[in-house]
Biopython code that builds the backbone (N, CA, C, O; Angstrom):
import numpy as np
from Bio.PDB.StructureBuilder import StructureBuilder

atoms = [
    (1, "UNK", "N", (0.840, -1.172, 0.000)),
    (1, "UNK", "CA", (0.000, 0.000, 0.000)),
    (1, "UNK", "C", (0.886, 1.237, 0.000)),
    (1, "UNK", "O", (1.805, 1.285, 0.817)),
    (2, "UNK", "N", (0.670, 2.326, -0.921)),
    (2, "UNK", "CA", (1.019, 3.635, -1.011)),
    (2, "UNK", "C", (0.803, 4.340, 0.464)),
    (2, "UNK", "O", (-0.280, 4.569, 1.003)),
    (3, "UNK", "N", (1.907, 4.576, 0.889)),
    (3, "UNK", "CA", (1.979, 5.587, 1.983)),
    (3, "UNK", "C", (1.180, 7.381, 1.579)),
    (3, "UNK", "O", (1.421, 8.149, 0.648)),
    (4, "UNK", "N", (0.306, 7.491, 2.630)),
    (4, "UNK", "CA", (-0.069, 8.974, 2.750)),
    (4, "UNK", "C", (0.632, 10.118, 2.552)),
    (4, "UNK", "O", (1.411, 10.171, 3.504)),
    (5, "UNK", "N", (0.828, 11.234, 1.731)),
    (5, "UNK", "CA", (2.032, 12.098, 1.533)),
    (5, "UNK", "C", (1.878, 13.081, 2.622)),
    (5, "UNK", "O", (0.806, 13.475, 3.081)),
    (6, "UNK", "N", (2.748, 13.343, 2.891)),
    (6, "UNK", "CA", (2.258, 14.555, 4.039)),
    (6, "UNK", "C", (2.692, 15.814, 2.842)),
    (6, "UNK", "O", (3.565, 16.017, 1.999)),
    (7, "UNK", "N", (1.332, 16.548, 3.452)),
    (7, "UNK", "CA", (1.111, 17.872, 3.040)),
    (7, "UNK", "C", (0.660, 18.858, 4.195)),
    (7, "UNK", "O", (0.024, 18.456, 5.170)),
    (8, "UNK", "N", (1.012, 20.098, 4.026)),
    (8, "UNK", "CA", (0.371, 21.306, 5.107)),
    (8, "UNK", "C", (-0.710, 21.342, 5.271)),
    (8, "UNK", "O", (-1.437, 20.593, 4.619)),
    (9, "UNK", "N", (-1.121, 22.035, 6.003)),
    (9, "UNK", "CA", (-2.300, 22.676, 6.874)),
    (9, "UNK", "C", (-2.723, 23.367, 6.095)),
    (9, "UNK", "O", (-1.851, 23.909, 5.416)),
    (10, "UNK", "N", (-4.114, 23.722, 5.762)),
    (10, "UNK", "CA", (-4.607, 24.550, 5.050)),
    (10, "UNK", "C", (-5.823, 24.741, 5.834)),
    (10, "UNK", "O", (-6.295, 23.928, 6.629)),
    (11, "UNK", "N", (-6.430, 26.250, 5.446)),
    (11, "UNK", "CA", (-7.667, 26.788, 5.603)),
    (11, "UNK", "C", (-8.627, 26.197, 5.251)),
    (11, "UNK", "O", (-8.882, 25.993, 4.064)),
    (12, "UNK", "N", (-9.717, 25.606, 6.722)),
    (12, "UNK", "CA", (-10.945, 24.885, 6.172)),
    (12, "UNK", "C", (-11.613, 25.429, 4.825)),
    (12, "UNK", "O", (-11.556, 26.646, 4.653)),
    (13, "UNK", "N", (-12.180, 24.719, 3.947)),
    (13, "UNK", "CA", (-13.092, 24.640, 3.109)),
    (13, "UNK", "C", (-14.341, 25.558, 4.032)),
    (13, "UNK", "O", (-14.672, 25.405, 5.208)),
    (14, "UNK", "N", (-14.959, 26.724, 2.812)),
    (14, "UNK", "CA", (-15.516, 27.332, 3.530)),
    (14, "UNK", "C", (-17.078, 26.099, 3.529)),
    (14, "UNK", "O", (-17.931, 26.432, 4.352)),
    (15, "UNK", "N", (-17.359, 25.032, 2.835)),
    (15, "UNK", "CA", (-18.524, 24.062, 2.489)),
    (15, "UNK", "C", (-18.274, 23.039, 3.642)),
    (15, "UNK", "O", (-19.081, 22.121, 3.785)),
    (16, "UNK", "N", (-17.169, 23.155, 4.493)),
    (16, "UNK", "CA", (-16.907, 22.175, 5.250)),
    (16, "UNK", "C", (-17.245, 22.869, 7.194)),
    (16, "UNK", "O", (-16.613, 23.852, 7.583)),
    (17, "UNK", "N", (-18.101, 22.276, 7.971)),
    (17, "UNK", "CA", (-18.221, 22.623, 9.130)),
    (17, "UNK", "C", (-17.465, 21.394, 10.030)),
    (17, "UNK", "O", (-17.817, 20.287, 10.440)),
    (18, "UNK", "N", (-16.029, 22.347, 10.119)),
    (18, "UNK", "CA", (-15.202, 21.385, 10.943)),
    (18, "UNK", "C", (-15.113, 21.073, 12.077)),
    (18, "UNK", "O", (-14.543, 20.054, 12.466)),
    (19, "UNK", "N", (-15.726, 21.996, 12.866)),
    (19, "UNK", "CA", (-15.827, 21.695, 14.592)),
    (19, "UNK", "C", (-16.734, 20.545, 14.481)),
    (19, "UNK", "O", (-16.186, 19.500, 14.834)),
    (20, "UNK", "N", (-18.389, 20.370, 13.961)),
    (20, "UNK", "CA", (-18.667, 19.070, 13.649)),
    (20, "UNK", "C", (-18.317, 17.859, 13.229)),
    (20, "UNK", "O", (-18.455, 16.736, 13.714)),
    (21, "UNK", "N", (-17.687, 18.397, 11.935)),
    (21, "UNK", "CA", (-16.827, 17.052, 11.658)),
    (21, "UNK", "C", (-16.017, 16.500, 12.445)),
    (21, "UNK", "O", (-16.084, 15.271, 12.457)),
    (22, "UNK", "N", (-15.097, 17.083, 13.265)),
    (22, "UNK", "CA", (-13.964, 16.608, 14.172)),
    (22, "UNK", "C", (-14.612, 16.134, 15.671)),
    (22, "UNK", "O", (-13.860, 15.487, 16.399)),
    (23, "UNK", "N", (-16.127, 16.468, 16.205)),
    (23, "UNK", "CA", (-17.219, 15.615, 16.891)),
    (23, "UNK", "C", (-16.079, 16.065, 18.097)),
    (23, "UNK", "O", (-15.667, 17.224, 18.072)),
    (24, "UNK", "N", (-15.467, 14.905, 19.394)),
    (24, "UNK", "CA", (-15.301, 14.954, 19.949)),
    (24, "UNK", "C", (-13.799, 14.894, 19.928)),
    (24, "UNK", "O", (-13.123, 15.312, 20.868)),
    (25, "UNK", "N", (-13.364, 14.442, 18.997)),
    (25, "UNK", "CA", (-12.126, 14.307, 18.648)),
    (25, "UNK", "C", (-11.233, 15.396, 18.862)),
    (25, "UNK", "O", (-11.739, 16.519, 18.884)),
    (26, "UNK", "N", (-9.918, 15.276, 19.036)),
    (26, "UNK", "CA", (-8.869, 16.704, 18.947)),
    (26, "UNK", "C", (-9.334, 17.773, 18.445)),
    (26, "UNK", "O", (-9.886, 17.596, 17.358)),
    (27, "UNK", "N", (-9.327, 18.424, 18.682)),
    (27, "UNK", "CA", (-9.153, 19.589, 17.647)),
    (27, "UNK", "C", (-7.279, 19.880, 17.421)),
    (27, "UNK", "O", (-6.444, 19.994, 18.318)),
    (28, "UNK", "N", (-7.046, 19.942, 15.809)),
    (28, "UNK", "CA", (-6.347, 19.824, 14.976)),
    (28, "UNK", "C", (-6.435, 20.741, 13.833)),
    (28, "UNK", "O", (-7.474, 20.678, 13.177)),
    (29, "UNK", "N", (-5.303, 21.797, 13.384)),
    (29, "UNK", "CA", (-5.559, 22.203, 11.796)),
    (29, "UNK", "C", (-5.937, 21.553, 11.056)),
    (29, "UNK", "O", (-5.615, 20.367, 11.125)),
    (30, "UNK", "N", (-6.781, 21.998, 10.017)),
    (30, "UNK", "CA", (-7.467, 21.312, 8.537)),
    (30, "UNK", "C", (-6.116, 20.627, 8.016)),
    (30, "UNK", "O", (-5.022, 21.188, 8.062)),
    (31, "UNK", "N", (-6.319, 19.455, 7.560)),
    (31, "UNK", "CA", (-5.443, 18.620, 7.083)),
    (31, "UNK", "C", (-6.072, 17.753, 6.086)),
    (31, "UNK", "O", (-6.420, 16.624, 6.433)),
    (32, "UNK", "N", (-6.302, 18.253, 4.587)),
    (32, "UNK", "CA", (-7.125, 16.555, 3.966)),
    (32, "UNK", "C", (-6.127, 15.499, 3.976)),
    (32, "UNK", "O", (-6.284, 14.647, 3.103)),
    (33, "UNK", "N", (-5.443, 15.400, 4.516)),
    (33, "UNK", "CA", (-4.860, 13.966, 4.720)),
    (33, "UNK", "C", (-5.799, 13.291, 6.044)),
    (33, "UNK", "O", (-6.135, 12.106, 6.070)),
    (34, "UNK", "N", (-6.188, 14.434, 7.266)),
    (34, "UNK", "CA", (-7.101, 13.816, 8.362)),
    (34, "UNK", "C", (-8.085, 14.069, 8.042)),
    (34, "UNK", "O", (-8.909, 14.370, 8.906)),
    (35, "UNK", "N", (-8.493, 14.063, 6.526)),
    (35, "UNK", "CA", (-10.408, 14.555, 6.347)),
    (35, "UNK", "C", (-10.645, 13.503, 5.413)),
    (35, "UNK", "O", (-9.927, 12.990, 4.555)),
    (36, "UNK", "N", (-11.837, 13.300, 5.785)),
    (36, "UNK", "CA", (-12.940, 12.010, 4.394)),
    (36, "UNK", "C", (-11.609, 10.471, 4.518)),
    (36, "UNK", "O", (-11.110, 9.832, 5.445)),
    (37, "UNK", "N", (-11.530, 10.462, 3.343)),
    (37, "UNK", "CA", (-10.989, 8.997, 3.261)),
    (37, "UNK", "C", (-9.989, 8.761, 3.882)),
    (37, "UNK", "O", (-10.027, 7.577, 4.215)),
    (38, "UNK", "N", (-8.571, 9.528, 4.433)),
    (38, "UNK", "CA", (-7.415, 9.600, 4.725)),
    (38, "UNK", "C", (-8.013, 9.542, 6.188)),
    (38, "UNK", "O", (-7.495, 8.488, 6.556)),
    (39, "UNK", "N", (-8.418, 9.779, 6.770)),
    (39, "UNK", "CA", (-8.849, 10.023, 8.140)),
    (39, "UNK", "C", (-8.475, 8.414, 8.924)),
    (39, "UNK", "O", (-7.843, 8.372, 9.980)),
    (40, "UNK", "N", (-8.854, 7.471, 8.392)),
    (40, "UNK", "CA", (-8.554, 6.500, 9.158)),
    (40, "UNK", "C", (-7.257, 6.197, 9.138)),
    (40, "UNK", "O", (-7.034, 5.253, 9.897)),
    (41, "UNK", "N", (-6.419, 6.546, 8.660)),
    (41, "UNK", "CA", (-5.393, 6.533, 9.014)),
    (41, "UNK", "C", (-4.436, 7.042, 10.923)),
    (41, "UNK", "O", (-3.298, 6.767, 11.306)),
    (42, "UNK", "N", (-5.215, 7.581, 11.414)),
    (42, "UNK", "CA", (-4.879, 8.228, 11.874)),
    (42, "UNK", "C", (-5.636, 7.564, 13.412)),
    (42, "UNK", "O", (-6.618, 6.822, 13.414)),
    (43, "UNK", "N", (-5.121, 7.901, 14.275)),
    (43, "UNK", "CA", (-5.588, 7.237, 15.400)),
    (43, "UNK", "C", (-6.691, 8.131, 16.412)),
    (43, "UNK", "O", (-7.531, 7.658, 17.176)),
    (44, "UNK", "N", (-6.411, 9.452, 16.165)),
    (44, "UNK", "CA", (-7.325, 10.663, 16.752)),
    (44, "UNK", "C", (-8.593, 10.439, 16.190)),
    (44, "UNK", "O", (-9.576, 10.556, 16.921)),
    (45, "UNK", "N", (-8.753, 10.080, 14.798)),
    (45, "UNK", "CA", (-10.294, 9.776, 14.577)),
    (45, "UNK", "C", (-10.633, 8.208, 14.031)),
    (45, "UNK", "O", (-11.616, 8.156, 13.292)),
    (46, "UNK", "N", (-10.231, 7.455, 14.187)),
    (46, "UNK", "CA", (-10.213, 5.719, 13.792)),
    (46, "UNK", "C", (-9.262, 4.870, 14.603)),
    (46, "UNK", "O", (-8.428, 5.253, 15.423)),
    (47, "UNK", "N", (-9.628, 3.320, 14.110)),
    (47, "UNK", "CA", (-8.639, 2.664, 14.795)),
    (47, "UNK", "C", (-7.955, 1.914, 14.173)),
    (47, "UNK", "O", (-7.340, 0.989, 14.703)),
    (48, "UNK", "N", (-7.934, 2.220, 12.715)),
    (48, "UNK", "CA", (-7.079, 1.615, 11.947)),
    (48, "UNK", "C", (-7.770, 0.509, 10.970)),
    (48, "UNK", "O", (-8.882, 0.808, 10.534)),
    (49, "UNK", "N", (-7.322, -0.486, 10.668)),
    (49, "UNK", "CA", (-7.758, -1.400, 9.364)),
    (49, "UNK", "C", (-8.759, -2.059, 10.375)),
    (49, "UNK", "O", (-9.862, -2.314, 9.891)),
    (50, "UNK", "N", (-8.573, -2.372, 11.664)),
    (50, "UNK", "CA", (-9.690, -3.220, 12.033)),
    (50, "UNK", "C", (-10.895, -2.624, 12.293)),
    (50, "UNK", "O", (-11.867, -3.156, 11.757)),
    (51, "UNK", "N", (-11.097, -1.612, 13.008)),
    (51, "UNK", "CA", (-12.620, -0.453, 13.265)),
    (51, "UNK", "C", (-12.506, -0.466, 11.834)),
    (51, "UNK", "O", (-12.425, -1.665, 11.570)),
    (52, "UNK", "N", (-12.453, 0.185, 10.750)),
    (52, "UNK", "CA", (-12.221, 0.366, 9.648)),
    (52, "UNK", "C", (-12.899, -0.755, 8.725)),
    (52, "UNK", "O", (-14.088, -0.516, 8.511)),
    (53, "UNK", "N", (-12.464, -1.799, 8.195)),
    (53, "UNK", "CA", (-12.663, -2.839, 7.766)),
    (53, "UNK", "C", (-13.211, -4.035, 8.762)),
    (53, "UNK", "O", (-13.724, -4.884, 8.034)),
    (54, "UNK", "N", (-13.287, -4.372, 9.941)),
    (54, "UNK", "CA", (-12.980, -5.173, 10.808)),
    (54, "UNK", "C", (-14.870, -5.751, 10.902)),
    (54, "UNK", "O", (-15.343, -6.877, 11.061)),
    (55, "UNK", "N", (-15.327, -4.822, 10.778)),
    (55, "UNK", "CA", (-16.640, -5.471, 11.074)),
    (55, "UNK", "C", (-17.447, -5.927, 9.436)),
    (55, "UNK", "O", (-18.548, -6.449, 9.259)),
    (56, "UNK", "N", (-16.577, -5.563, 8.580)),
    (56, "UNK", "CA", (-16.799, -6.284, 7.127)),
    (56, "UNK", "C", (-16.371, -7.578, 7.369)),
    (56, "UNK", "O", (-17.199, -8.431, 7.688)),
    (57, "UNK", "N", (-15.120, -7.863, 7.255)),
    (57, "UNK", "CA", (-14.900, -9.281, 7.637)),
    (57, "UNK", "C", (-15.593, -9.946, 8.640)),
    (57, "UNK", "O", (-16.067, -11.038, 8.325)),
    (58, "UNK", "N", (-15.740, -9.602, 9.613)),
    (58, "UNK", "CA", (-16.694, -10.384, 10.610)),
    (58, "UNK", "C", (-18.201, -11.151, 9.942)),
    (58, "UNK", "O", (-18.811, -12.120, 10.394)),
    (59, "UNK", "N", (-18.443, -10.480, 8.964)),
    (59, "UNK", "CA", (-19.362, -10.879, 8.350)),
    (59, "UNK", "C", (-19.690, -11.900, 7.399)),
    (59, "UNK", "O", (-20.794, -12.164, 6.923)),
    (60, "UNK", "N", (-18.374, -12.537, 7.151)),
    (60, "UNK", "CA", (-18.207, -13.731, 6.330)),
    (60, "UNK", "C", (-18.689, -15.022, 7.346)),
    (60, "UNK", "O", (-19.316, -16.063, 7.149)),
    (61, "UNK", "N", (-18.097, -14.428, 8.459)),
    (61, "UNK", "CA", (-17.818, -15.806, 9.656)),
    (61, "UNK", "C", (-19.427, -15.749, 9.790)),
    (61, "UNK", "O", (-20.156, -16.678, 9.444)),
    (62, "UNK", "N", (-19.895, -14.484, 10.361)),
    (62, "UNK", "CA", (-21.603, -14.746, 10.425)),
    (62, "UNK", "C", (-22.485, -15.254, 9.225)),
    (62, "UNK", "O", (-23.511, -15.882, 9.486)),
    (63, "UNK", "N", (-22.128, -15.009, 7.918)),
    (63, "UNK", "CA", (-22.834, -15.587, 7.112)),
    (63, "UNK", "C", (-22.117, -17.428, 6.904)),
    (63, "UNK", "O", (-22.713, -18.317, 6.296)),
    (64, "UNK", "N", (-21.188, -17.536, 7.370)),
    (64, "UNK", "CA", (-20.921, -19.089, 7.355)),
    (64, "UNK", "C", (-21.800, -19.675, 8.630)),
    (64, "UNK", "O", (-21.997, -20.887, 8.709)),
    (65, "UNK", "N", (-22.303, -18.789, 9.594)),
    (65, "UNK", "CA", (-23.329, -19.429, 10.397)),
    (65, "UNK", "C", (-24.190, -19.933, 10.463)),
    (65, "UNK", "O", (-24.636, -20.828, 11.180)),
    (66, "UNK", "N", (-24.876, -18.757, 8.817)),
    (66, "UNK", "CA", (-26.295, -18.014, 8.745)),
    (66, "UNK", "C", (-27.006, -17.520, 10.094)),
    (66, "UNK", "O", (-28.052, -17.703, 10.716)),
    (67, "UNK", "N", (-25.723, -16.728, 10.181)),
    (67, "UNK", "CA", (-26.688, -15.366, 11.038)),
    (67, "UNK", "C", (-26.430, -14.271, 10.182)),
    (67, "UNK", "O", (-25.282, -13.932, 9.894)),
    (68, "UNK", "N", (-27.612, -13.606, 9.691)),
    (68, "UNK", "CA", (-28.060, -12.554, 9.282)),
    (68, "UNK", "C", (-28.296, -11.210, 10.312)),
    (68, "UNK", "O", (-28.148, -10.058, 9.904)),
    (69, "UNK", "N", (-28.531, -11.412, 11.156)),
    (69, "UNK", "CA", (-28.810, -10.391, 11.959)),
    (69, "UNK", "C", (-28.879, -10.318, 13.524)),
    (69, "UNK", "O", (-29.140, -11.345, 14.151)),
    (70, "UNK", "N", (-28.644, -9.079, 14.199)),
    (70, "UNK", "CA", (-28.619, -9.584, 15.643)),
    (70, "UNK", "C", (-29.658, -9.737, 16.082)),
    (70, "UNK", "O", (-30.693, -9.220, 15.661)),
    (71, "UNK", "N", (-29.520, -10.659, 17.230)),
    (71, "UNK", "CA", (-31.044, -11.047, 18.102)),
    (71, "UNK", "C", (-31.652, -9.884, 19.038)),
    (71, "UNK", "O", (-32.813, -9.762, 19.429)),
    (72, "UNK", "N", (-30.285, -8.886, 19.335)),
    (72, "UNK", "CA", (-30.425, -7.834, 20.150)),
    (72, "UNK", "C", (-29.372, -6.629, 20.126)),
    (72, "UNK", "O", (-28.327, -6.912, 19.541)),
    (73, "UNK", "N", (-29.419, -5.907, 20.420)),
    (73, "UNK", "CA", (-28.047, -4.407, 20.306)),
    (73, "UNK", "C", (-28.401, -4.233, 22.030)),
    (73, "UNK", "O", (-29.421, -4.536, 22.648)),
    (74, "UNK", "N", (-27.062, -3.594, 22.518)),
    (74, "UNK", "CA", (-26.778, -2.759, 23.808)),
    (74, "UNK", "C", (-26.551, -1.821, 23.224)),
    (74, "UNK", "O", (-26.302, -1.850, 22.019)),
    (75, "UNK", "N", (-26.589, -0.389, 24.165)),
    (75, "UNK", "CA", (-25.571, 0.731, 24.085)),
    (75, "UNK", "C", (-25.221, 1.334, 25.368)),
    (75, "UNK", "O", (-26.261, 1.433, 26.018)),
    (76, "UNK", "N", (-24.432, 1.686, 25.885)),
    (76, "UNK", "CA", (-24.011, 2.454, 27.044)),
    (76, "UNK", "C", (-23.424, 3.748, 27.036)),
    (76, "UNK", "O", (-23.340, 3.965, 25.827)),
    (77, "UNK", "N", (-22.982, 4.709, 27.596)),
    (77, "UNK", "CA", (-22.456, 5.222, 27.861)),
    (77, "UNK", "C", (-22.904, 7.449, 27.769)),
    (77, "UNK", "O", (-22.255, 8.451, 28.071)),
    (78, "UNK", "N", (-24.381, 7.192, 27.163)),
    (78, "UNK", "CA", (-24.612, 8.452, 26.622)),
    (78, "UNK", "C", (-24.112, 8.615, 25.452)),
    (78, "UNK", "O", (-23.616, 7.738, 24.745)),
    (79, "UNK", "N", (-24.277, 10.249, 25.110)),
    (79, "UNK", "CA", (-24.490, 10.740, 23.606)),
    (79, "UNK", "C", (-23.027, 10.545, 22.874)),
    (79, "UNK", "O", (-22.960, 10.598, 21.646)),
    (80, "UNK", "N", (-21.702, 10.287, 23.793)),
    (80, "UNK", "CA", (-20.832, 10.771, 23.410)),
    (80, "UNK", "C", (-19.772, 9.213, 23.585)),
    (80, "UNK", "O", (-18.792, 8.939, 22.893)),
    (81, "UNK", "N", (-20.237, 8.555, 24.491)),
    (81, "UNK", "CA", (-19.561, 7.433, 25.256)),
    (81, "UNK", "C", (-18.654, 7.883, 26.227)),
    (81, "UNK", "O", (-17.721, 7.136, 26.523)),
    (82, "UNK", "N", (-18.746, 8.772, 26.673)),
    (82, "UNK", "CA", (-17.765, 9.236, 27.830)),
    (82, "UNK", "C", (-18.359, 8.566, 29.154)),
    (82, "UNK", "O", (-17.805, 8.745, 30.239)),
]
sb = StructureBuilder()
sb.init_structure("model")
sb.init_model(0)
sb.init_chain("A")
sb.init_seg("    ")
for serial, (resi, resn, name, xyz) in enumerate(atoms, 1):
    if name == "N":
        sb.init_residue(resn, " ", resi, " ")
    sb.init_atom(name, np.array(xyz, "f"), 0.0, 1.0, " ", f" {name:<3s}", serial, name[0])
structure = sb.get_structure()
């Protein structure tokens, strides 16, 4: 795989609302290397190939089960998981 190039900091996109986008995460200069697709790269907003990809694959093993779907969901922690 092609390594990410590093490039500077630039001035948000005025079409882009970045305090939202960046949610709870760091706040960080505009970087499209940390925006849209490049973002998982990065550990401040992803967790890499497995959060990322990780629950695609899981899905082979469940369809070799035939489980299609969950029987139930949890959630904890509030709006934010803190």
């Amino acid at each position: 795989m092609k390594s990410v190039p590093v490039i500077p900091n630039e001035p948000v996109p005025e079409d882009v609302d970045y305090n939202f986008w960046l949610g709870p995460a760091p706040k960080r200069p505009f970087n499209r290397n940390r925006f849209h697709f490049n973002f998982r790269w990065f550990w401040d907003y992803a967790g890499g190939m497995m959060t990322d990809w990780g629950v695609h694959i899981i899905d082979y093993a469940l369809f070799g089960m035939k489980q299609y779907a969950p029987k139930s969901v949890m959630s904890m922690g509030g709006e934010l998981g803190l």
